[in-house]
C-alpha positions, 0 to 999 in steps of 0.5 A, a space after each residue: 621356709 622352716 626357719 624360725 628366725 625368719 622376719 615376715 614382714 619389712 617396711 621397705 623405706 624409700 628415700 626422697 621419692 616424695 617432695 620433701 619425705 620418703 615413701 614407705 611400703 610394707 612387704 611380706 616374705 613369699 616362698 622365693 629367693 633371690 640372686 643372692 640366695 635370700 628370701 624375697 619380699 613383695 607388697 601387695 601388689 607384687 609390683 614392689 619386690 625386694 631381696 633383703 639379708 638376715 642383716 636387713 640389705 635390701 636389693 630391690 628387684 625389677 618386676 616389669 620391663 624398663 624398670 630401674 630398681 630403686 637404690 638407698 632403701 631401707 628395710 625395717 622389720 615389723 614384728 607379727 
């Protein structure tokens, strides 16, 4: 990808998906842009895949058919 300022990897927040909590994933960037024309993020299953802006917006992406992509979520980047 060639850019410096780019974050390897985000802890993609959901909110209120367990009983009384929130599910976090970690997510690490692959060489793919999305409609927005920002990088892709996926976990390690590629089940879970995110767009997410130099400003931490996350668009989470649908992976198979039926699926609904998740709203509220939340991106925090990880150093290293």
């Amino acid at each position: 990808m060639g850019r410096t300022d780019l974050v390897r990897a985000y802890e993609l927040v959901f909110p209120g998906v367990t009983e009384g909590g929130q599910d976090v994933v970690r997510v690490t960037v692959t060489d793919r842009t999305g409609p927005g024309g920002h990088p892709v993020y996926e976990d390690a299953t590629g089940i879970i895949q995110a767009e997410i802006s130099n400003r931490s917006e996350v668009r989470v992406l649908a992976t198979g058919a039926g699926q609904e992509p998740a709203h509220g979520v939340t991106a925090r980047p990880l150093s290293g």
